[in-house]
C-alpha positions as CSV (number, residue, x, y, z in Angstrom):
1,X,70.0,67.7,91.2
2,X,73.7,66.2,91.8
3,X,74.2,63.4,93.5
4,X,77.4,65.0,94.5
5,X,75.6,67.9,95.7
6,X,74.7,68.3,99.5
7,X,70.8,68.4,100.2
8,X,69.4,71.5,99.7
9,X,66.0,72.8,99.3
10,X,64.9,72.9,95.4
11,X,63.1,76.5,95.3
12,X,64.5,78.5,98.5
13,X,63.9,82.6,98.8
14,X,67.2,83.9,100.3
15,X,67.6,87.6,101.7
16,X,69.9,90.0,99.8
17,X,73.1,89.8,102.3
18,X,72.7,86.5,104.2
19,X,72.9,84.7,100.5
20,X,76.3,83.0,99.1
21,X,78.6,81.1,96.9
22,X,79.7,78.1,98.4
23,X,81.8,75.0,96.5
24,X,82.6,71.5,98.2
25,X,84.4,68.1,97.1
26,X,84.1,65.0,97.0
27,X,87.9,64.4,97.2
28,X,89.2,68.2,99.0
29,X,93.4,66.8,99.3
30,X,95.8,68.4,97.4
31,X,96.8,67.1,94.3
32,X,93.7,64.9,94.0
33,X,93.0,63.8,90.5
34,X,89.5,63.9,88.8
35,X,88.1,65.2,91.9
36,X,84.0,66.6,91.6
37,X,83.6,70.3,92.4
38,X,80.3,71.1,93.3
39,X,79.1,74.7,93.3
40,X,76.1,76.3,95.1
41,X,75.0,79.4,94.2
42,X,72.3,80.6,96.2
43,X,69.3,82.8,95.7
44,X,69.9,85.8,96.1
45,X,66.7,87.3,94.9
46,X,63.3,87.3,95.1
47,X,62.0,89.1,91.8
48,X,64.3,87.4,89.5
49,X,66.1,84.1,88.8
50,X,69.1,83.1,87.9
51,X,70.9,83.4,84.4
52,X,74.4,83.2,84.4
53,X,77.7,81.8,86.6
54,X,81.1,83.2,86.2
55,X,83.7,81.2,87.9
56,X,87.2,82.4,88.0
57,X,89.4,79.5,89.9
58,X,92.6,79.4,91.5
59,X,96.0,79.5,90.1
60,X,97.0,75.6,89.3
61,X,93.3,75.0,87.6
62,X,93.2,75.5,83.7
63,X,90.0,76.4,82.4
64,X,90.8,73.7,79.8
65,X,91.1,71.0,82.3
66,X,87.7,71.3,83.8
67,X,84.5,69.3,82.6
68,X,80.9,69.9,83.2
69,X,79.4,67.1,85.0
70,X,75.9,68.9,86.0
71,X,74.5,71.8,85.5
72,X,70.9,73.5,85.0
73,X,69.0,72.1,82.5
74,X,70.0,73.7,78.6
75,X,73.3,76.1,80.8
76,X,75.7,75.2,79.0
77,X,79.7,76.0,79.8
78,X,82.1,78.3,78.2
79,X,85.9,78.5,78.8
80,X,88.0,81.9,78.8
81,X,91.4,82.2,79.2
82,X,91.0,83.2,83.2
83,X,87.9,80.8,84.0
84,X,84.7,79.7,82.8
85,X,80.9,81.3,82.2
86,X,77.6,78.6,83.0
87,X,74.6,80.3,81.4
88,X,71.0,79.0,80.2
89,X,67.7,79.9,80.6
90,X,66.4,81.8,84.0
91,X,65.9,79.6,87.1
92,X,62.5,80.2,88.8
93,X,62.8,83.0,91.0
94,X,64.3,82.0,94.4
95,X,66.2,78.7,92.6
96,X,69.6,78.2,93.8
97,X,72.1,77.7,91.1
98,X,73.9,74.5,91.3
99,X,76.3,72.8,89.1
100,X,79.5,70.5,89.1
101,X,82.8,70.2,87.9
102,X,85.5,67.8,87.4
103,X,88.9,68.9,87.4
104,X,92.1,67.2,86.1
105,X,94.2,67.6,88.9
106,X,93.9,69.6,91.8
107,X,97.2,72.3,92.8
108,X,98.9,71.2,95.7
109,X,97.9,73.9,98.0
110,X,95.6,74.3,101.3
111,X,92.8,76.4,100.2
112,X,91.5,76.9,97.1
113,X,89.4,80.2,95.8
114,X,86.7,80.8,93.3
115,X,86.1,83.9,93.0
116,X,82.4,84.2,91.6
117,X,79.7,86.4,89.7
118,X,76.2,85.9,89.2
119,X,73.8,87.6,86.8
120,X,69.9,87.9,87.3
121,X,67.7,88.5,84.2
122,X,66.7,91.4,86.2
123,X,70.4,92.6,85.2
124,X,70.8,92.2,88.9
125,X,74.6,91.2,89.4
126,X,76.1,89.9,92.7
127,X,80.0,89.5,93.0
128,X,81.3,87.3,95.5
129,X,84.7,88.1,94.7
130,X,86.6,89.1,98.2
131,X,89.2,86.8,99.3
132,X,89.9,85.7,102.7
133,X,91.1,87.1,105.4
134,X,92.5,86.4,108.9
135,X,90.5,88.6,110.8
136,X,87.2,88.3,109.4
137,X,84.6,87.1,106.3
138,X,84.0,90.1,103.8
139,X,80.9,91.0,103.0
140,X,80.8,89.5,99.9
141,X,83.1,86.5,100.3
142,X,84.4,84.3,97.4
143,X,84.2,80.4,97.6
144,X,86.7,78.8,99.4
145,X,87.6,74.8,99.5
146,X,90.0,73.9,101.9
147,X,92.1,71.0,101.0
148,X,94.1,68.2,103.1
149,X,97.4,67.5,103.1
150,X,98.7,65.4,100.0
151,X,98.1,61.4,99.9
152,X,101.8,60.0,100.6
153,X,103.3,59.0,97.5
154,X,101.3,61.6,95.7
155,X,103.5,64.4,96.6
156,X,105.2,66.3,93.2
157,X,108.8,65.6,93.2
158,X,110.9,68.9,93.4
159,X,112.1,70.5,90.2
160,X,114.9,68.9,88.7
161,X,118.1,70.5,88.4
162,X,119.3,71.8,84.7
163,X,122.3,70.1,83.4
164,X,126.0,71.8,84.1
165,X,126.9,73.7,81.2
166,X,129.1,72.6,78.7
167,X,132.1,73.9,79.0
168,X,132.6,76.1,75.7
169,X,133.7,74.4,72.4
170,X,137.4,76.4,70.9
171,X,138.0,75.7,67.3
172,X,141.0,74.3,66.7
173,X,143.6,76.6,65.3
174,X,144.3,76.0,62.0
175,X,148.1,75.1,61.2
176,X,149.8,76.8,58.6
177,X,151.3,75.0,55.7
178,X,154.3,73.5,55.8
179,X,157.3,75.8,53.6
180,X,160.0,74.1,51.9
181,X,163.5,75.8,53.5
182,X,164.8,78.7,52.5
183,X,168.6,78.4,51.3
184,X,170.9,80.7,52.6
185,X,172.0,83.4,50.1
186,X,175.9,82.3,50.1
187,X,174.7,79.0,50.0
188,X,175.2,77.4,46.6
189,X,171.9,75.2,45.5
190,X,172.4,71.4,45.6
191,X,171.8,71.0,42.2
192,X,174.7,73.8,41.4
193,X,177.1,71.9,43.8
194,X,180.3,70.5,43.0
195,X,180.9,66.2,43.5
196,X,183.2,65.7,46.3
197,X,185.6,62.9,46.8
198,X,189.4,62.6,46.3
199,X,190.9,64.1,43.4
200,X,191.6,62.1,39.9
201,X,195.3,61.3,39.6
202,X,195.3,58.9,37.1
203,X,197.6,59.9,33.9
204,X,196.5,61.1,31.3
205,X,196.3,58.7,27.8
């Protein structure tokens, strides 16, 4: 058995109804990192034993960020894309299933909810999958760890705001080239004109 796990009877016959999931911490705050959760699943009958664990955690858990720490001996753990499956050989008939994880980082939130299945080799399945409520506990309740506040100075900073956009980038319009000017149709080319200057007077030879 865990260390981590509370005291609990090895072999323990539980009646169909007063039987449940149950999880608890040894670090329940928000945002805790590496925290141990330890998962109880109890007995829920007295023909058959235990074979298989589905876990499906809360939003802010990734499957791919929990570890098994301990677990039944030869279960083993599986990851899926919404949670994770602990199966092995059959406990003895009226064993509580018991097993522990460690998760990266815990979601900064006040309860947390892990909604669970387990399988019998009798094919027996029990779901405690119902979420809570104000008024009362369901019948079949899910496991729920309530969390304290966050440590101070392990609070997430609030998103950071995007970058003004850039105000749009206009090519620059392309000037056209320069044209030599046009001479004026009654205007005589230079290289036609005339050499001005006073007249030649001088006599001829």
């Amino acid at each position: 058995m865990s260390p981590h796990l509370p005291a609990r009877t090895a072999l323990r016959c539980a009646l169909t109804g007063t039987a449940h999931a149950e999880v608890e911490s040894d670090a329940a705050r928000a945002l805790a990192v590496n925290a141990t959760l330890s998962f109880v699943s109890e007995a829920e009958s007295d023909t058959a034993g235990l074979t298989q664990v589905r876990v499906v955690p809360p939003k802010g858990i990734a499957p791919g960020d929990v570890t098994l720490t301990d677990a039944p001996e030869g279960w083993e753990l599986k990851s899926a894309d919404d949670g994770y499956t602990l199966s092995g050989p059959a406990l003895a008939t009226g064993a509580d299933g018991e097993h522990s994880i460690r998760g990266r980082r815990l979601p900064d939130a006040e309860q947390l909810v892990f909604r669970t299945v387990e399988t019998y080799d009798d094919g027996e399945v029990a779901r405690w999958i119902e979420l809570p409520t104000d008024d009362k506990e369901g019948e079949q309740p899910a496991p729920v760890l309530r969390l304290e506040p966050a440590a101070s100075g392990n609070v997430l900073p609030p998103p950071a705001r995007p970058p003004p956009p850039r105000p749009a980038a206009y090519p620059r319009r392309a000037h056209p080239p320069r044209r030599s000017p046009t001479p004026h149709p009654l205007q005589e080319p230079p290289s036609h004109r005339t050499a001005t200057g006073p007249p030649d007077c001088s006599p001829d030879p």
